[in-house]
Structure formats: structure tokens, C-alpha cells
C-alpha positions in Angstrom: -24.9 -13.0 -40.0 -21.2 -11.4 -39.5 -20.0 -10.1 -36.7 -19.9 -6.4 -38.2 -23.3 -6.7 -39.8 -24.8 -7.6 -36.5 -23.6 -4.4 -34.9 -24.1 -2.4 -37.5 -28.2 -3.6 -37.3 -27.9 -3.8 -33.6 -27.2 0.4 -33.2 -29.6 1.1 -36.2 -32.2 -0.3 -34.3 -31.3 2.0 -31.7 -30.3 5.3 -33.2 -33.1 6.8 -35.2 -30.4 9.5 -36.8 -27.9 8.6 -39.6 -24.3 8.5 -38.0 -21.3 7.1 -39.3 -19.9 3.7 -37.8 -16.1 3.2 -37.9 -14.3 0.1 -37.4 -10.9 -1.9 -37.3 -12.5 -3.5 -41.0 -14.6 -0.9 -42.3 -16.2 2.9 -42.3 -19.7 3.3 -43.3 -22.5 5.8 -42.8 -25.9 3.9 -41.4 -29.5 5.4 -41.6 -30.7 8.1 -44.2 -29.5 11.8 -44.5 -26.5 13.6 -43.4 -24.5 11.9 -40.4 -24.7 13.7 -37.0 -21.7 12.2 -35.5 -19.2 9.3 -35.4 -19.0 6.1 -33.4 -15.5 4.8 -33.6 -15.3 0.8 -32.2 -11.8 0.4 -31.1 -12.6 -3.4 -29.7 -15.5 -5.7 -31.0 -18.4 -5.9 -28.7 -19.3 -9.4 -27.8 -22.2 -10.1 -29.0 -23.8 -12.2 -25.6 -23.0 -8.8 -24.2 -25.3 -6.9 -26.2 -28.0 -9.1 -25.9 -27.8 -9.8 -22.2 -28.4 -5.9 -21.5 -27.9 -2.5 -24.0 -27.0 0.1 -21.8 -24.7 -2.4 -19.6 -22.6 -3.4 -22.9 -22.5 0.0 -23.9 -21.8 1.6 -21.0 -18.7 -0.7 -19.9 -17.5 -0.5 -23.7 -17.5 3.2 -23.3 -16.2 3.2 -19.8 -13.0 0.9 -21.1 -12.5 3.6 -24.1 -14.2 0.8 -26.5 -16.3 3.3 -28.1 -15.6 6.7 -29.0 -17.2 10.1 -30.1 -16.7 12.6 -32.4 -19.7 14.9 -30.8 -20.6 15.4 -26.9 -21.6 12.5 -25.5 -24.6 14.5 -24.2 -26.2 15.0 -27.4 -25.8 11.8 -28.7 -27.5 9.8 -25.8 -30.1 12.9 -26.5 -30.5 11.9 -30.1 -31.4 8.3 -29.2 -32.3 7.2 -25.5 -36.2 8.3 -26.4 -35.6 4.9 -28.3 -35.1 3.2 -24.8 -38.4 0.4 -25.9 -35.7 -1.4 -28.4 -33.0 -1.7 -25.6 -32.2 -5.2 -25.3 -32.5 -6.7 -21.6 -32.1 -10.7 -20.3 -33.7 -10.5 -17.0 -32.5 -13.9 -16.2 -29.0 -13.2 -16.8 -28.9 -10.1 -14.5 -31.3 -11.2 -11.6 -29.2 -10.9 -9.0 -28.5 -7.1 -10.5 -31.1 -6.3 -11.0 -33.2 -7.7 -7.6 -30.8 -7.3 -4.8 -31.9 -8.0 -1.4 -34.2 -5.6 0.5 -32.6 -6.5 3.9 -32.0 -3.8 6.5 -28.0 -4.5 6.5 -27.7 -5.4 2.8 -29.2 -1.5 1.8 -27.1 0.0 4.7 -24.3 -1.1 2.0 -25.6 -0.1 -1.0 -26.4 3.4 0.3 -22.7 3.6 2.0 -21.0 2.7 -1.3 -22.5 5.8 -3.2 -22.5 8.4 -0.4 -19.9 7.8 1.6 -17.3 8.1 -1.4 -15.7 11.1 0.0 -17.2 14.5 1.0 -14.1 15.8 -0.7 -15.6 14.6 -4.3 -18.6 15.7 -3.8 -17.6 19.1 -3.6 -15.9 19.1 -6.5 -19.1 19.1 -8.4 -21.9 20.1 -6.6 -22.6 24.0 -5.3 -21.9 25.4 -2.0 -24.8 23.6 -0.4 -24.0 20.1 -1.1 -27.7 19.8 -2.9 -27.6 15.9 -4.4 -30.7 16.7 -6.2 -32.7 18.5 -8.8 -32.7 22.4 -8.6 -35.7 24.5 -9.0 -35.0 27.0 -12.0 -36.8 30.3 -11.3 -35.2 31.5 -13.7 -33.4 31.2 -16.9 -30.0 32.8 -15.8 -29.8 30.9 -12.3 -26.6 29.5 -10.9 -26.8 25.8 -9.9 -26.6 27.6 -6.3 -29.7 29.6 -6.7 -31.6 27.1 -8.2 -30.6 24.6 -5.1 -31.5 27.5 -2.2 -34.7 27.6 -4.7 -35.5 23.9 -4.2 -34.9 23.8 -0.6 -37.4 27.3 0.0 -40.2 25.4 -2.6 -40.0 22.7 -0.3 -40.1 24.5 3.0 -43.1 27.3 1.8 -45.1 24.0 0.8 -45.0 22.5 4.3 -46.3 25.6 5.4 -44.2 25.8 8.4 -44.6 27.7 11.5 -42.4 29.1 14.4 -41.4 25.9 16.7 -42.5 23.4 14.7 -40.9 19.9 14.5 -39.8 19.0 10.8 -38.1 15.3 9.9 -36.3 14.8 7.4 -35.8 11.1 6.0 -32.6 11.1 4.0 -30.7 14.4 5.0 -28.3 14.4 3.1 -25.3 17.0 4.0 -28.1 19.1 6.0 -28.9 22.4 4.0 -32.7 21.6 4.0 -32.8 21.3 7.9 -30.6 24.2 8.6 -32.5 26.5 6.7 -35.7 25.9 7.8 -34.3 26.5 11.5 -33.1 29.8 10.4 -36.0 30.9 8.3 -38.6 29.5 10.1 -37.4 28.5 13.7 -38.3 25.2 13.9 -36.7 21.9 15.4 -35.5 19.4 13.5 -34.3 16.0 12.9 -32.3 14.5 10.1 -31.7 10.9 9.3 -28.9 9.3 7.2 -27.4 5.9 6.7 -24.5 7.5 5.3 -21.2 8.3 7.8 -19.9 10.6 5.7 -22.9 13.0 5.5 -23.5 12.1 9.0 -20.0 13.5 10.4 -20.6 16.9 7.7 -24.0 17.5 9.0 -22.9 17.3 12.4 -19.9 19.4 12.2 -22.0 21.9 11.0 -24.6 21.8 13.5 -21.8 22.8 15.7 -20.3 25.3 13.6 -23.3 27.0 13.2 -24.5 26.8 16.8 -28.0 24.7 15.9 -27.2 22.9 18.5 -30.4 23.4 20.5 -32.4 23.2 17.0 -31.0 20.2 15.1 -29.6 16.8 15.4 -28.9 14.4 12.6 -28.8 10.3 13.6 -27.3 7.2 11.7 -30.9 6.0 11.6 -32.8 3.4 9.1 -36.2 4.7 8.4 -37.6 0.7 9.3 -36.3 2.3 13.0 -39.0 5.2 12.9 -41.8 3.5 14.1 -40.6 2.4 17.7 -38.5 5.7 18.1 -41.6 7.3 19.8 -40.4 10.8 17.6 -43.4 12.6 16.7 -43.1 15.7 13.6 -45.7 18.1 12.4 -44.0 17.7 9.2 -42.0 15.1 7.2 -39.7 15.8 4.4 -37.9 13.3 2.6 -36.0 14.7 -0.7 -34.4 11.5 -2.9 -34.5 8.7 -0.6 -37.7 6.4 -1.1 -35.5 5.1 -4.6 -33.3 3.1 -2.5 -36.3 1.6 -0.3 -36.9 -0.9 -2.9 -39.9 -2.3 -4.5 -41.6 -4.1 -2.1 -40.8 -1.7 1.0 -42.5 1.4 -0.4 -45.8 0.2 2.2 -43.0 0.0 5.1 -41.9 3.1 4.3 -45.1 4.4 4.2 -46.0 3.0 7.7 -42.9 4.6 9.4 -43.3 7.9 8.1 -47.5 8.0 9.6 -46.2 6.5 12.5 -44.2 9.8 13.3 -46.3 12.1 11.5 -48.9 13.7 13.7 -52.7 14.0 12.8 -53.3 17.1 10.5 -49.1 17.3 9.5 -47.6 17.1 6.0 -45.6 15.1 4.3 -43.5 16.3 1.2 -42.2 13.4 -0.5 -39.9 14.4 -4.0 -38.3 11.2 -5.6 -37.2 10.4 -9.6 -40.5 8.6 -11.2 -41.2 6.5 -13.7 -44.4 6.1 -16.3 -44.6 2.2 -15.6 -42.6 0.0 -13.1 -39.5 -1.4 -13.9 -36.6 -3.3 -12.6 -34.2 -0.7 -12.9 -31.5 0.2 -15.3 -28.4 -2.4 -15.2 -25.4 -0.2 -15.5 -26.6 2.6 -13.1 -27.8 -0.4 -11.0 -24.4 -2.3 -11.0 -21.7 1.0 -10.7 -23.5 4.0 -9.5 -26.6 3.1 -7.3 -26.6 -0.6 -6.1 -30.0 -1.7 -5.5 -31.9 1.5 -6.3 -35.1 1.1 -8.1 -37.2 4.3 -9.5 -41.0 3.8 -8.4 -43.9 5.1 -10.6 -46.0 7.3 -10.3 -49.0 5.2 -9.8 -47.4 2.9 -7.5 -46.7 5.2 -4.5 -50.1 7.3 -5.6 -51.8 3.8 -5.1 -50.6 3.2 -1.8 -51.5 6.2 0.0 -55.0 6.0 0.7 -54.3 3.2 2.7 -52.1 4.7 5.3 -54.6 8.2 5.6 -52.5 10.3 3.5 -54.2 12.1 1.3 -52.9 13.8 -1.7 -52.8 18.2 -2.0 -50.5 18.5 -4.5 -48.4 16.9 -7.4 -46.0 18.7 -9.2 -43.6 17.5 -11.8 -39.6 19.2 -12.0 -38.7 17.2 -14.8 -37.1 19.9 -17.1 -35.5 21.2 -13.6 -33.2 17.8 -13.6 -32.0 18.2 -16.6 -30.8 21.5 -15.8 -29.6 20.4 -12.7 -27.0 17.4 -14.6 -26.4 19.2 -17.2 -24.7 22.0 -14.6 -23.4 19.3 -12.4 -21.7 17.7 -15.2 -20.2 21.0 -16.3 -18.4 21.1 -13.1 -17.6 17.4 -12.4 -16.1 18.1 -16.1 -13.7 21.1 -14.7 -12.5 18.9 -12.1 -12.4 16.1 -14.2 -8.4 15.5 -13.9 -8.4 15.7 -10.3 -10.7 13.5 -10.1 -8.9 11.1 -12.8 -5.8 11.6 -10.3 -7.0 9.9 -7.8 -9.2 7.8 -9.1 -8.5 7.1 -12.6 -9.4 7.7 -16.4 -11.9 4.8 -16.4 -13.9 6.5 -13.5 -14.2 10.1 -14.9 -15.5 8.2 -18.1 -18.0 6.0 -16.2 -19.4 9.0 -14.0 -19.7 11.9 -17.2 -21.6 9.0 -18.6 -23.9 8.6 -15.2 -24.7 12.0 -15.1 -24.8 12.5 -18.8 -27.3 9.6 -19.8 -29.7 10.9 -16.6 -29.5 13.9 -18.0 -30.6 13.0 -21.6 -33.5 10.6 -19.5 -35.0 13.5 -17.8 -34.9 15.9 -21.3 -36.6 12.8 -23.2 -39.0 12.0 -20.2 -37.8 8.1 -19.9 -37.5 9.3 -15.8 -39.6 12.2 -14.1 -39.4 14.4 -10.7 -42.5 14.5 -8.8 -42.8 16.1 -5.5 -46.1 14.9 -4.0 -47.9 17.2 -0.6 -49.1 14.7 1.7 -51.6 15.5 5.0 -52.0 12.8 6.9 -55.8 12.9 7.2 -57.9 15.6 6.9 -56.6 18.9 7.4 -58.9 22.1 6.7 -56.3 25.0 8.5 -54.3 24.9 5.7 -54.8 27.8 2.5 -57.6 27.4 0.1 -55.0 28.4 -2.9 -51.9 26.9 -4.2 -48.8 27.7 -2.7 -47.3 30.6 -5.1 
């Protein structure tokens, strides 16, 4: 088979819309009915490439300016990553992408080489809380803003916390969730980050804000809970357990009992999949090193055998969508500052991060489940769901 046949076949098999293919040898329309956009190959693909992994030979292809678009790249991987079963993928070839190691110092790593980018980027493109993950939509006209205070006040009203409570929070983040529930609620909390960057923010902002005698944030692996002698009344952890790894979701598990009190809750929100998988290569090799997505099942399994038992399940899936598609809106405004400093390729390879999330969430390849925890039996809590 040529060369140009092959990839001509090869993105049929993919794209279940007609679109029109052009190339340094030829221009042709593929599939039935009228095209919906244009994919313009400026350099052949190799073809070991394609085979080893589809949305890793794509995505660099498109990163290097390989591939363009006539159409939003947004609703073009909305047209065709529902098609996801016919992406090719040599788990042999990418092995050591796609299981890195689950070592304490090794993840310390792979979490500083996402977060600790710069607080300065960040800002560019998320809102004024520094919110790095979904938003809660109340309603159609929210800002990105809204819908993140909205998130954070979900979370908070289903822990169902109480003046001078204790509340930890496992992967902090920049610190909005903790500092509001001190203000709203009075409690005391703790926040825990691997990242220096968020740790330094957070910190600053205790200060600033005079939580001293409330909050405090700690470089701190959650492996480190369990001999801290900490004790909580509630746990939150927003976005965190998919870079614990397959295979340390039961540690996880362990730590955050071992701090949780009998009776407290536990609100554990975290990207989910329908069936277990390795993880996707390209987001897996530039935007999240090591991170896996668990199912559903998988951490539902687990949790009868560490006394949690489940209160609620709620899915935000249509919320993430929202929330990339606003997040890309702005990471596109600042797009050439962010190419100033850090280059054309980069802008490309991060609109197509948040992009191809985006289009996963809309087509339900990934879901966002927040899960209510109590560890045991707990019988002073409401009778009716949280409104």
C-alpha cells in the first residue's frame, strides 16, 4: 500500500465525518457527504509513528505545525474522539510512558514539572481564584469565576461543616478551598502540596489575609499522613488521587482513614474513567507525567475495605467541558505572551491539551465524579440530599 493511501485509510478509520485531506501530492475529499473541514499535511507522518500510538503521532505532528486546520481545532476533535476504540496503541513500545515508577521521589517530579511551571502562567488563564479544576455551572450565564466559588461552596455544603472543625485538604492547590471554608465556616485547616510554587502562593496568602491562626499549608506526600499523628473531622481532596497511580489508590486510601476521625467525611472529586486504562500517551509524556485516570469501579471497589462507606455520587461531567472550553478561551487571549516566552510550539501543544480534554469530557471518553465518604457509620448527618 502507498504511503498516501495508508494515511488516507488510517484517518478514515478515525473520522466518522467526510473531510477533505490535502497533501504535498494530492487533494481529495474522504468519507460520504459534504466536507466539514480540511486537514492540510505539510510533512508525511511516519508511518511506525502512527502505529506505535494515535493521539501521540498526531499530537506531536500538530504540535510541530505538521497538520493544519481550516475549522477550530475544538470541533474537530469533537467530531471524532467519540471514535477513541479505533486509536492505534503499541503498549510495548511506550512502557516506560506509559508505567512510570510509583516511587515517592519519582512522583514528587512528575507533580513539580506540571505545577510548579510558574504561578505567573497560570494566571494567565485561570480566574481570580486559581481554581485548576472543573467549575460547577449553576447557571447558564456564569463566569468561569462564579462557577469556581460555586465548586468550592458544593464541596464545602457537602461536608457539612461546622464552627471549629478541622478540614484537610490533600492536594491544595493555590488554597481557595481552605480559605473559604475558614471564612464561611470557621474552621481549621490544613493543606498539603508537593508543589513549591503553590506552596509559597498559599502561604503568602495565609499571611496576607491574616489566617494565620486558621490555616497552614505543608510540602507534604500524602504516603507521610499516616505517622503525622494529624487528625480531621473532614477530608477533602479535589484532583489529586490521578497522580497517585494505579497500584497506590489502597495507600492512598489507608492514609486518608488514618487521619480521618470516626463518624467524619471524606469528599474525594477526581477525572474518571468507564474501564481502566493505562493512560493517554501524549498527555502522559508532555502535560502530566505519570498521571493515570482511575475508574469508577476501581476506587468504588476499594472502599468497603478501609470503612468508608459511600453517601453520595455525583457526576460534573458536562461542568468540565464548560470549564476547558472557558479556560481555553483565555489561555487563547494570552496566547502571544505566552508564545513569547515560551514559544509557538508550546501555545500549540497546550490549546491542544486543553482542547482534546475538552472534546473527552463533551463525548464522555473521561468523567468527574465527586464521591461523599463517612468513615463508618454516621447517623447525625441529614436524612435528605444536600440541595
Amino acid at each position: 500500500m502507498r504511503r498516501k493511501d495508508y494515511i488516507s485509510r488510517y484517518l478514515q478509520e478515525l473520522i466518522p465525518v467526510a473531510f477533505e485531506l490535502e497533501t504535498a501530492q494530492e487533494f481529495h475529499t474522504l468519507g460520504t457527504g459534504p466536507a466539514q473541514f480540511k486537514v492540510k499535511l505539510n510533512r508525511e507522518i511516519p508511518k511506525k509513528e502512527l502505529l506505535k500510538s494515535t493521539s501521540l503521532a498526531l499530537g506531536e505532528a500538530y504540535i510541530r505545525g505538521d497538520i493544519e486546520l481550516d475549522r477550530d481545532l475544538y470541533e474537530v476533535l469533537d467530531m471524532f474522539l467519540g471514535q477513541m476504540e479505533h486509536f492505534r496503541l503499541n503498549p510495548m513500545a511506550l512502557h516506560g510512558l506509559l508505567h512510570s515508577s510509583l516511587a515517592e521521589k519519582n512522583q514528587r517530579q512528575e507533580v513539580s514539572s506540571h505545577y510548579d511551571m510558574g504561578n505567573d502562567f497560570y494566571r494567565l488563564w485561570l480566574d481570580e481564584t486559581m481554581s485548576y479544576s472543573c467549575g460547577y455551572f449553576r447557571n447558564p450565564g456564569d463566569t468561569l469565576f462564579e462557577a469556581q466559588v460555586a465548586k468550592v461552596d458544593h464541596i464545602l455544603k457537602k461536608l457539612h461543616l461546622e464552627m471549629g472543625m478541622t478540614l484537610l485538604d490533600i492536594g491544595c492547590g493555590w488554597g481557595f478551598l481552605l480559605m473559604r471554608a475558614a471564612k464561611r465556616y470557621g474552621v481549621k485547616g490544613v493543606g498539603i502540596t508537593l508543589s513549591e510554587e503553590q506552596y509559597q502562593q498559599f502561604s503568602r496568602e495565609i499571611r496576607e489575609q491574616k489566617l494565620e491562626d486558621r490555616l497552614e499549608v505543608r510540602r507534604l506526600d500524602y504516603r507521610e499522613l499516616e505517622k503525622s499523628g494529624l487528625q480531621f473531622d473532614r477530608v477533602v481532596s479535589v484532583g489529586m488521587i490521578e497522580h497517585v497511580g494505579r497500584g497506590n489508590y489502597e495507600r492512598f486510601l489507608k492514609n486518608v482513614v488514618q487521619v480521618l476521625k470516626p463518624g467524619g467525611l471524606f469528599l474525594l472529586h477526581f477525572i474518571s474513567a468507564q474501564k481502566e486504562h493505562a493512560g493517554d500517551p501524549f498527555i502522559r509524556k508532555y502535560i502530566f507525567p505519570g498521571g493515570v485516570i482511575p475508574s469508577l469501579r476501581e476506587i468504588v471497589n476499594l472502599l468497603p475495605e478501609y470503612e468508608l462507606r459511600t453517601l453520595d455520587v455525583e457526576s460534573l461531567r458536562r461542568h468540565y467541558t464548560k470549564t476547558l472550553l472557558c479556560w481555553r478561551e483565555n489561555f487563547q487571549k494570552s496566547k502571544e505572551v505566552i508564545a513569547a516566552g515560551r514559544g509557538e510550539e508550546f501555545v500549540r501543544m497546550w490549546d491542544l491539551y486543553l482542547t482534546s480534554c475538552a472534546a473527552a469530557f463533551h463525548q464522555g471518553i473521561v468523567d468527574l465524579h465527586q464521591i461523599l465518604l463517612s468513615k463508618g457509620v454516621n447517623n447525625e448527618l441529614p436524612m435528605v440530599r444536600m440541595q
